[in-house]
PDB file as gemmi writes it, atoms N, CA and C in Angstrom:
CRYST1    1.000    1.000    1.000  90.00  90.00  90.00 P 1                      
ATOM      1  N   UNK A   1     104.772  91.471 104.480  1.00  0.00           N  
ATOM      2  CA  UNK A   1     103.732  91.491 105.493  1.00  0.00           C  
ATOM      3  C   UNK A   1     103.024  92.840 105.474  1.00  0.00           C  
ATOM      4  N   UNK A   2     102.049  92.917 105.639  1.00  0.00           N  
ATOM      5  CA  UNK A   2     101.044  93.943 105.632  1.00  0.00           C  
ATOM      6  C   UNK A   2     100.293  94.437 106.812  1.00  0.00           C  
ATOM      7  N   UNK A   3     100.418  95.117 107.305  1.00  0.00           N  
ATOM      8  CA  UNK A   3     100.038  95.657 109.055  1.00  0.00           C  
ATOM      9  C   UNK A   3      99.015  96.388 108.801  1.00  0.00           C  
ATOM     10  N   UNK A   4      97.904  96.299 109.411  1.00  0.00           N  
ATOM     11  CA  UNK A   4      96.548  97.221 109.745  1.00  0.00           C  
ATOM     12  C   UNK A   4      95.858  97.467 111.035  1.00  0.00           C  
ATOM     13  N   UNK A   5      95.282  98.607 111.519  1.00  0.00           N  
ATOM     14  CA  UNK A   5      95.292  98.907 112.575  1.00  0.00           C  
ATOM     15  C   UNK A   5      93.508  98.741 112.760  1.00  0.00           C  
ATOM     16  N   UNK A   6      93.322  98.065 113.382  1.00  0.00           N  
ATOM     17  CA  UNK A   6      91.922  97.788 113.998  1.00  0.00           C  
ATOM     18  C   UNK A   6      90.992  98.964 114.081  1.00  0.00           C  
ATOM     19  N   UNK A   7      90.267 100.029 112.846  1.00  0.00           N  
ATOM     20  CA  UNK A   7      90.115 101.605 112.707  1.00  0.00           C  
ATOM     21  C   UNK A   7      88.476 101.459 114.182  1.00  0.00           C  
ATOM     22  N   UNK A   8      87.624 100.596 113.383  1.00  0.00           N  
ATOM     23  CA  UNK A   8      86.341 100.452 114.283  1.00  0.00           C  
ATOM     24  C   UNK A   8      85.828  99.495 113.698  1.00  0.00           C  
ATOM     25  N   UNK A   9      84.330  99.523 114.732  1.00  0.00           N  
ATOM     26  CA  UNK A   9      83.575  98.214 114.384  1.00  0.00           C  
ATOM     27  C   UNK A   9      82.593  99.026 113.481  1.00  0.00           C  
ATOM     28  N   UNK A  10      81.638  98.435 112.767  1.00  0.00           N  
ATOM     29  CA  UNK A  10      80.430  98.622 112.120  1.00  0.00           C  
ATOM     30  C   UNK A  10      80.003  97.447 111.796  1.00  0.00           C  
ATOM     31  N   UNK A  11      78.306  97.106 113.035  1.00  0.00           N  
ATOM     32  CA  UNK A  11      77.662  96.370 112.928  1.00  0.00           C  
ATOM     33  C   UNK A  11      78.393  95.185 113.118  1.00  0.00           C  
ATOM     34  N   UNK A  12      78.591  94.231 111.781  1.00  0.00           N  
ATOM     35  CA  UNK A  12      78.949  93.096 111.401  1.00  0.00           C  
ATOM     36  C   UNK A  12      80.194  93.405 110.837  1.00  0.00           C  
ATOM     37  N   UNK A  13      80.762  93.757 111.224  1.00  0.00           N  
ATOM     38  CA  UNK A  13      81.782  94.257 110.029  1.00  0.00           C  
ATOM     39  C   UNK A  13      83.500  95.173 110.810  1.00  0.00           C  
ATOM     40  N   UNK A  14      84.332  95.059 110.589  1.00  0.00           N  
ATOM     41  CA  UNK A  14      85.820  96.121 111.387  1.00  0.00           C  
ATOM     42  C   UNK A  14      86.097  96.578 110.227  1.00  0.00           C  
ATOM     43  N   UNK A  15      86.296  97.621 110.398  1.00  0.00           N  
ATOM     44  CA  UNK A  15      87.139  98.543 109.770  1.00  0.00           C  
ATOM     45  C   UNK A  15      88.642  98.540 109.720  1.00  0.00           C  
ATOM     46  N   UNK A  16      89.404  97.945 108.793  1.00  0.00           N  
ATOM     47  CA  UNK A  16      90.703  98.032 109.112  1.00  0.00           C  
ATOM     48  C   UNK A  16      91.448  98.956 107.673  1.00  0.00           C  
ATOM     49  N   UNK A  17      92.510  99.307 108.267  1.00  0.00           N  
ATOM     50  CA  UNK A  17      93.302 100.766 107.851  1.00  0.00           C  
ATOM     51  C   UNK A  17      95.019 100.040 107.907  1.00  0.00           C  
ATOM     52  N   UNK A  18      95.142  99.840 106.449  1.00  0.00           N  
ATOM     53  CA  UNK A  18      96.466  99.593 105.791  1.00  0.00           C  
ATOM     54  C   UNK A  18      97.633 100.275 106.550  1.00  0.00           C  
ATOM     55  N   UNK A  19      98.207 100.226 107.352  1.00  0.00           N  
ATOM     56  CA  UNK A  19      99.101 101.408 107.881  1.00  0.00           C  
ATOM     57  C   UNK A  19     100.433 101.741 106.870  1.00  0.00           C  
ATOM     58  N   UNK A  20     100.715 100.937 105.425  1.00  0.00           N  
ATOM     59  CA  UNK A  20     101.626 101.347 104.817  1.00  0.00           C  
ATOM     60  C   UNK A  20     100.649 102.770 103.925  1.00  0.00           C  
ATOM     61  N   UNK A  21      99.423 102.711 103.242  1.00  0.00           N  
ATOM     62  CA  UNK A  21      98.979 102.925 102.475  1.00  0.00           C  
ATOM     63  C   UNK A  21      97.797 103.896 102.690  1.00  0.00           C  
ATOM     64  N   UNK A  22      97.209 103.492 104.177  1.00  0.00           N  
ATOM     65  CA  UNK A  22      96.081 104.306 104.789  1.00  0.00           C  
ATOM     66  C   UNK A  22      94.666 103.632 103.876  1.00  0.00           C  
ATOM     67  N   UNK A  23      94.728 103.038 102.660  1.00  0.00           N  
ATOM     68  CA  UNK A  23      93.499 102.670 102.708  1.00  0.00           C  
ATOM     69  C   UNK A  23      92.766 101.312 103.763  1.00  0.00           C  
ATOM     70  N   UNK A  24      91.689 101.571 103.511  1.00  0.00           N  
ATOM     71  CA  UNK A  24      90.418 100.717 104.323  1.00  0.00           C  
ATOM     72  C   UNK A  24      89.877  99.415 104.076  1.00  0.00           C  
ATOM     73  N   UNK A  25      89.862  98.427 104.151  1.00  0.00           N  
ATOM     74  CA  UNK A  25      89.067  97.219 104.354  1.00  0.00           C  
ATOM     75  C   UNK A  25      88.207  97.132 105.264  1.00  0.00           C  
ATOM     76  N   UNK A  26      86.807  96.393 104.632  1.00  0.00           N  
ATOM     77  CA  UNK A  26      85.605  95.635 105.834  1.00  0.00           C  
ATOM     78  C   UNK A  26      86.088  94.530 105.706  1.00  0.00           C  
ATOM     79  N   UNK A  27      86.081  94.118 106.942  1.00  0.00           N  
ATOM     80  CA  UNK A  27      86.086  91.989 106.824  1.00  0.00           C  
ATOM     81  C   UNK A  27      84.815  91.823 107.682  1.00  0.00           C  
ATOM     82  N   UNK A  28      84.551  90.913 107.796  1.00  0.00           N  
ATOM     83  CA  UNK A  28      83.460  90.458 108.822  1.00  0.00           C  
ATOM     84  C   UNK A  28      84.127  90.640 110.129  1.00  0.00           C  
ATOM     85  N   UNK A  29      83.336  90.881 111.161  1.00  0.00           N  
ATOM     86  CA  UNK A  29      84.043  90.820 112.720  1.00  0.00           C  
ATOM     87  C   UNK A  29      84.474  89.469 112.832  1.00  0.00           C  
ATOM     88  N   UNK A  30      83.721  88.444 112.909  1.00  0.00           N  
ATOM     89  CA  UNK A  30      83.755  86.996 113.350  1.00  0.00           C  
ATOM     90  C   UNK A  30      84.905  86.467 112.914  1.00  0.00           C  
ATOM     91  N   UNK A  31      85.543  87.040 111.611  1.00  0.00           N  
ATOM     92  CA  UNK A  31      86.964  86.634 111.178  1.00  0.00           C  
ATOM     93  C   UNK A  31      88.373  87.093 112.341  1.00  0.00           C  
ATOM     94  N   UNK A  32      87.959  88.215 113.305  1.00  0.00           N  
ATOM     95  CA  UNK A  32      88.865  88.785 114.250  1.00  0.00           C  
ATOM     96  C   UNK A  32      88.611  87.743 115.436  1.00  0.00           C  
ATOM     97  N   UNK A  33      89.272  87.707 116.538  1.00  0.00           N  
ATOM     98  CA  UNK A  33      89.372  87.361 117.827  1.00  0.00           C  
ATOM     99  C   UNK A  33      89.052  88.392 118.371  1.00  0.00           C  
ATOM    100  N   UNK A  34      87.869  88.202 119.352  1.00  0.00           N  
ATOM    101  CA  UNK A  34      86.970  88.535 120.227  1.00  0.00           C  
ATOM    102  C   UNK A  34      87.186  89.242 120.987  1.00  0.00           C  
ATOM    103  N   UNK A  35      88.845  89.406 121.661  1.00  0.00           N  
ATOM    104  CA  UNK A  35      89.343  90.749 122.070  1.00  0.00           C  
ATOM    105  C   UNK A  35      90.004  91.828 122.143  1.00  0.00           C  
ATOM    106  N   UNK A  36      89.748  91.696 120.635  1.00  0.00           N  
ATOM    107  CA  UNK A  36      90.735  93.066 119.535  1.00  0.00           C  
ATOM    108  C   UNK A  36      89.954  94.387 120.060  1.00  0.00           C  
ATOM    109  N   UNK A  37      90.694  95.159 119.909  1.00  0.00           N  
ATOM    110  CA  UNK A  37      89.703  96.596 120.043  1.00  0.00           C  
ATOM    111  C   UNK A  37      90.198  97.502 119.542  1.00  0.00           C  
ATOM    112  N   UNK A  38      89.492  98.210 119.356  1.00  0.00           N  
ATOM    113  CA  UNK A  38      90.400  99.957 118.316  1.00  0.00           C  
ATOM    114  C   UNK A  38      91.695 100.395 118.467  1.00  0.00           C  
ATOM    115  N   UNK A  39      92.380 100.477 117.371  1.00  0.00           N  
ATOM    116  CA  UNK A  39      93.383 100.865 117.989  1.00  0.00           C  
ATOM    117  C   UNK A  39      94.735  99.766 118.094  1.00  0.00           C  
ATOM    118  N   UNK A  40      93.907  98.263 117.755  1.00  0.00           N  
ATOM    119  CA  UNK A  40      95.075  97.136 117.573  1.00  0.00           C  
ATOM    120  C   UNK A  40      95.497  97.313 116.817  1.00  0.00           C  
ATOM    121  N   UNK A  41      97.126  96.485 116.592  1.00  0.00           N  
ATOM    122  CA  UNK A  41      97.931  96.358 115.041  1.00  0.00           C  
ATOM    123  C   UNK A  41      97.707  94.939 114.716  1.00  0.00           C  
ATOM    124  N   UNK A  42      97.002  95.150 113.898  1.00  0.00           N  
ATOM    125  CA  UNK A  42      96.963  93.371 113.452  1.00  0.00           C  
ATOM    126  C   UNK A  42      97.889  93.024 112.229  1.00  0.00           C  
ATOM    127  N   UNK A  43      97.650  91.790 112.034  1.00  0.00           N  
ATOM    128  CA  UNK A  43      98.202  91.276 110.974  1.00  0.00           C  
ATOM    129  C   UNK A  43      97.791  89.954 110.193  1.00  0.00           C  
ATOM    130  N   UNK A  44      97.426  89.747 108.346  1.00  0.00           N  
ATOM    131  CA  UNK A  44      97.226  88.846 108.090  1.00  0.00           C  
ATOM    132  C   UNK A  44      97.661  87.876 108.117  1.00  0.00           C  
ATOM    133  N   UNK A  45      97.719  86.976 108.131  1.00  0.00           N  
ATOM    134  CA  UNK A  45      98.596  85.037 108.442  1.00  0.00           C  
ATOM    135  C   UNK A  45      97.887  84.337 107.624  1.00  0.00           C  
ATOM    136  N   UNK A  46      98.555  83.204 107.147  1.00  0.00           N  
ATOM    137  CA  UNK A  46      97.904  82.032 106.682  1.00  0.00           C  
ATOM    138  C   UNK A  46      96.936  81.547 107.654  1.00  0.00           C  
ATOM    139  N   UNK A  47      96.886  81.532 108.866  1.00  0.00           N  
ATOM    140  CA  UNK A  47      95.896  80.914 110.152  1.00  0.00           C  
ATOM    141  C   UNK A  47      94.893  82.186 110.666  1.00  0.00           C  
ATOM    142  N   UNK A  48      94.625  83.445 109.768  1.00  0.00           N  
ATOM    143  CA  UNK A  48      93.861  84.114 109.942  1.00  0.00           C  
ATOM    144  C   UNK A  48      94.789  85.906 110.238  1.00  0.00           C  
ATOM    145  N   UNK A  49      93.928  86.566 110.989  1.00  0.00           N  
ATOM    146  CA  UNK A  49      94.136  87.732 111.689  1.00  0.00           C  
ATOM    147  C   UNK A  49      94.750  87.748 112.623  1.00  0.00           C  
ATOM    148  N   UNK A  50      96.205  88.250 113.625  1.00  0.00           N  
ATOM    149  CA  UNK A  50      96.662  88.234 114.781  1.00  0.00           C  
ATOM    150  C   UNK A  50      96.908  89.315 115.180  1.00  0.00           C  
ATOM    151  N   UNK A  51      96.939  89.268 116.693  1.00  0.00           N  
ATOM    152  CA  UNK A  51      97.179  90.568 117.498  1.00  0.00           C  
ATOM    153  C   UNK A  51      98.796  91.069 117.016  1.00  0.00           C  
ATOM    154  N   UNK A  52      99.203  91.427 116.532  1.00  0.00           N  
ATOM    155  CA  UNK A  52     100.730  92.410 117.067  1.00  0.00           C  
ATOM    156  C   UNK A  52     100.606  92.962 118.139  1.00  0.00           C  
ATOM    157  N   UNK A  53     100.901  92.771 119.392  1.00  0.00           N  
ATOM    158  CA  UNK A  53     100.993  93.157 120.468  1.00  0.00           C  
ATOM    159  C   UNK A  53     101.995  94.380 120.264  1.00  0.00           C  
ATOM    160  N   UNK A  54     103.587  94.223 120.344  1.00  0.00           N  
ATOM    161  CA  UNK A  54     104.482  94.438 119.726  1.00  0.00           C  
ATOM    162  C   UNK A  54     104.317  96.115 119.346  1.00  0.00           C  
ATOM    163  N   UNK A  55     103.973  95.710 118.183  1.00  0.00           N  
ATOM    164  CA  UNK A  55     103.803  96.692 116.902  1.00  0.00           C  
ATOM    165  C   UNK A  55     102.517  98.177 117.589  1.00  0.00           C  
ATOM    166  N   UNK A  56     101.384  96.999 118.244  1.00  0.00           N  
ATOM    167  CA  UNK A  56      99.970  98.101 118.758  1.00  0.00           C  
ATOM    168  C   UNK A  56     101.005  98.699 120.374  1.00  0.00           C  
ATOM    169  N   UNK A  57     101.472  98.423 120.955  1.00  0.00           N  
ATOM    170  CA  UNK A  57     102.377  99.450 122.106  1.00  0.00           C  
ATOM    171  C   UNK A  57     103.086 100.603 121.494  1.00  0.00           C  
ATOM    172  N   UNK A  58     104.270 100.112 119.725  1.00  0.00           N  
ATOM    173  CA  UNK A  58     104.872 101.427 119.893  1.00  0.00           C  
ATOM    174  C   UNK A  58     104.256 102.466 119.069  1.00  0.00           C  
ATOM    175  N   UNK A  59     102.983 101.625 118.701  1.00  0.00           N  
ATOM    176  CA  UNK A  59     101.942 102.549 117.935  1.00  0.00           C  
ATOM    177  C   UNK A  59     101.222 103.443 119.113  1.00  0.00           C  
ATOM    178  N   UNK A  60     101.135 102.839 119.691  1.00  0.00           N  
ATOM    179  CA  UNK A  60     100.271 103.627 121.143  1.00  0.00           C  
ATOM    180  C   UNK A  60     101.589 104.551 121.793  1.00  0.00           C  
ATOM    181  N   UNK A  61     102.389 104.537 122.104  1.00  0.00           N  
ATOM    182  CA  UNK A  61     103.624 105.116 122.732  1.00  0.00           C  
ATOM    183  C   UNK A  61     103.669 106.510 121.433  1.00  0.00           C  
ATOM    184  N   UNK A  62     103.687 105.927 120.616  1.00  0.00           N  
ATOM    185  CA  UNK A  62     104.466 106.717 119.322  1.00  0.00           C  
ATOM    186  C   UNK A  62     102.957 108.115 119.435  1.00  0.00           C  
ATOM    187  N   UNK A  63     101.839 107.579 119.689  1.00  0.00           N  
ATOM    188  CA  UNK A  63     100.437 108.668 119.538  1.00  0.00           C  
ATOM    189  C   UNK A  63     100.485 109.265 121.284  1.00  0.00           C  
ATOM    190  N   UNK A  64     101.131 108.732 121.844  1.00  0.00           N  
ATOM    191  CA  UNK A  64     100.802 109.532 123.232  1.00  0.00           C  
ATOM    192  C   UNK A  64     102.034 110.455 123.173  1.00  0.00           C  
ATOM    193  N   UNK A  65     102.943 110.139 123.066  1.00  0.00           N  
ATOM    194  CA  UNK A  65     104.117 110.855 123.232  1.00  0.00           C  
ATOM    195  C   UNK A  65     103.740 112.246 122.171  1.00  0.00           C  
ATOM    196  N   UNK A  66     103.303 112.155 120.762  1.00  0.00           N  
ATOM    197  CA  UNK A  66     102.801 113.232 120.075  1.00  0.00           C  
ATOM    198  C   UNK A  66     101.920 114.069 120.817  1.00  0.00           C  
ATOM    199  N   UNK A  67     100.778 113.445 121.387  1.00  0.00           N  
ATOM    200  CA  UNK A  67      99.974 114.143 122.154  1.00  0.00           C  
ATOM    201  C   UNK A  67     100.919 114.913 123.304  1.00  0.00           C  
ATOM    202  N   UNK A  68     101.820 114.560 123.946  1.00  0.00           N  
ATOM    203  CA  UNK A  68     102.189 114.911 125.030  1.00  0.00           C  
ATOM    204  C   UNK A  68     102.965 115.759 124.182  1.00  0.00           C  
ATOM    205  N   UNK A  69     104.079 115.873 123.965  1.00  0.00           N  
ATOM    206  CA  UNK A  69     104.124 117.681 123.354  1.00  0.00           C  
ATOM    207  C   UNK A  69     103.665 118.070 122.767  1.00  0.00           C  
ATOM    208  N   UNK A  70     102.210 118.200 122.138  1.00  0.00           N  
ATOM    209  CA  UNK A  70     101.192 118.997 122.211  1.00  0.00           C  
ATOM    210  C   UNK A  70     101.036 120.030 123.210  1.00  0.00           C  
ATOM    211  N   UNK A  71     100.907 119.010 124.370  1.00  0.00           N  
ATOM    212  CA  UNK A  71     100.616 120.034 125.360  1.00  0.00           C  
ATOM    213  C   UNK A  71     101.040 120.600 126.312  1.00  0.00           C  
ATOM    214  N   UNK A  72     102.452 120.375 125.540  1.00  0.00           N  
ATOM    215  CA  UNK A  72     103.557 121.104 126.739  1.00  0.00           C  
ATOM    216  C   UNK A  72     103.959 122.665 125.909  1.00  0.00           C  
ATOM    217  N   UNK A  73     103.219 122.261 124.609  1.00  0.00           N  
ATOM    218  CA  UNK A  73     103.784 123.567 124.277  1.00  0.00           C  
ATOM    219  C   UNK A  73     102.993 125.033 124.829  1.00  0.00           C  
TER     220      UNK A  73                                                      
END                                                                             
């Protein structure tokens, strides 16, 4: 399985970011569900693109918590 993180939109188009590998793919937007937003962990499927809910929290936990001792130092 292959995990990518929802990087941005452009135009017609998302930006998604390999999270094993860091490189980039365009897909069309219209191929995503309508209320993805920056910053999701998605994932490819035979039935398309899906949210990782899951996976986009301890990705979000894992970037705040960095930030936060940042600024305790």
């Amino acid at each position: 399985m292959c995990y990518y993180v929802l990087d941005r939109f452009e135009e017609d188009f998302a930006v998604l970011e390999n999270l094993k590998n860091t490189q980039t793919i365009n897909i069309k937007r219209n191929l995503l569900l309508s209320n993805l937003k920056e910053g999701d962990v998605i994932l490819k499927t035979d039935m398309g693109w899906i949210l990782d809910e899951e996976k986009t929290k301890e990705r979000k936990n894992k970037i705040d918590s960095k930030l936060n001792s940042l600024w305790k130092r």
